[in-house]
N, C-alpha and C positions, 0 to 999 in steps of 0.2 A: 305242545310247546312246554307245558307245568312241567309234563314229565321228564323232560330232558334237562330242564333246571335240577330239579331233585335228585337225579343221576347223579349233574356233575355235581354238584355240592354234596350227594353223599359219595363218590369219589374222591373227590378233593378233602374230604375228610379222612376217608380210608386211607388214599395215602401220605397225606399232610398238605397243609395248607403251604404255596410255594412260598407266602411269607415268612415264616418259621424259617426256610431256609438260607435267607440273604440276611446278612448283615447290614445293616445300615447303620450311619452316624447319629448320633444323638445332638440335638440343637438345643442350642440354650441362650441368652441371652445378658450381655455385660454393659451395663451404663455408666457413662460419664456423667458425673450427675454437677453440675455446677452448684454453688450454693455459700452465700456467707462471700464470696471473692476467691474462693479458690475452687479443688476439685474433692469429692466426700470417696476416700478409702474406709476397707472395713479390712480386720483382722478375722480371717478365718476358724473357729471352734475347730472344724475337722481337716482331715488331710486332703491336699498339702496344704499345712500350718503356714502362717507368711497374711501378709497386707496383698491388697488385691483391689478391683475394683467390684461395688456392685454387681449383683445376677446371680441366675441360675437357670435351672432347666425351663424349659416349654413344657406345659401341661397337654397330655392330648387334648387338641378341642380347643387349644387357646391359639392365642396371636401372638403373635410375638411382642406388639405393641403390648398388651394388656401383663404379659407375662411381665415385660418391664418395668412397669407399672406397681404389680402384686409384688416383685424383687425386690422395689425400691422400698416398699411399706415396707416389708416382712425386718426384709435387712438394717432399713436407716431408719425407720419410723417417717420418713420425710413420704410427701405427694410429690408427685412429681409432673413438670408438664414436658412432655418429648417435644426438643426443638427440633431433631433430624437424627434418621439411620445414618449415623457414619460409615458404617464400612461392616463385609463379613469375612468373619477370619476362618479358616478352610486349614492350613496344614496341620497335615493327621495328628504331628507329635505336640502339637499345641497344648494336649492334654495328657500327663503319662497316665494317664485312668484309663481315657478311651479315645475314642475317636469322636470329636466334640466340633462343632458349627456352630461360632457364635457371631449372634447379629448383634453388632454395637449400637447403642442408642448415646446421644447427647440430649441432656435432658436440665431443666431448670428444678432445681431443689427447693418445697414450700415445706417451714414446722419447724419443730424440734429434733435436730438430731441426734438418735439414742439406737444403740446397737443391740439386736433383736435375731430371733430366729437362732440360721446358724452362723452370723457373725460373734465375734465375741467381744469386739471394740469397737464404734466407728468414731474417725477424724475426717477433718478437713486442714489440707495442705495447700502448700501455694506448688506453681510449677515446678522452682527451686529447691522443695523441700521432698521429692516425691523417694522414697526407696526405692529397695528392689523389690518387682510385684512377683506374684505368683503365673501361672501361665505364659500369655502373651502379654502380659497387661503395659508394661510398658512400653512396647512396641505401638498398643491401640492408644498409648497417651501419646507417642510420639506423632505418629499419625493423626491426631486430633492438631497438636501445636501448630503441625507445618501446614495445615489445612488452610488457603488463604480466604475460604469462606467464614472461619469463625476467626481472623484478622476485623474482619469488618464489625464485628458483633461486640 
């Protein structure tokens, strides 16, 4: 039985490993982050330039929760407590870099917040005052507003 492991795995190395060859989307994760009465944007450092909401990628080995989490430091300096996964946003062109899966968190903002990492500004806006974001993002605030579960909250 050993020997037929070590075959295939030194097969599957000979000819390549079948993950190499599939493509996959990359996941990352974008928070709504409450905080102060409205909702905490951050301005971008790199491309594409533009307001946006909190996130980024998933670290191999992490959660998505926790990824959230580490975004929301890095990004806003704020803690943050996850109220609820809102929603995953899925179409491909969401991102013109690549093919990106992002899990939405709604989340309550604790601190100071001060723009960090690769943000290069962060505010807080009321609903009325929101630009235009980078990716989906307005779409996933849109989608937040009309939520009748955070009516209640």
């Amino acid at each position: 039985m050993e020997n037929n492991k070590a075959n295939s795995t030194e097969e599957s190395s000979e000819k390549g490993d079948w993950r190499d060859k599939i493509k996959t989307p990359h996941v990352s994760v974008d928070i709504i982050i409450r905080h102060k009465g409205g909702i905490v944007l951050v301005k971008r450092k790199y491309p594409p330039y533009g307001w946006s909401l909190p996130g980024g990628f998933i670290d191999y080995g992490e959660s998505a929760e926790n990824a959230a989490i580490r975004e929301a430091k890095e990004e806003t300096n704020l803690d943050i407590e996850i109220v609820k996964q809102l929603k995953a946003y899925s179409d491909p062109k969401r991102d013109n870099r690549l093919h990106c899966i992002s899990i939405t968190f709604v989340a309550e903002g604790k601190g100071n917040l001060k723009a960090g990492d690769d943000a290069k500004e962060a505010k807080i806006v009321m609903e009325n005052e929101i630009p235009m974001l980078c990716f989906d993002h307005n779409k996933i605030l849109m989608d937040y507003f009309n939520d009748p579960y955070f009516e209640l909250h």
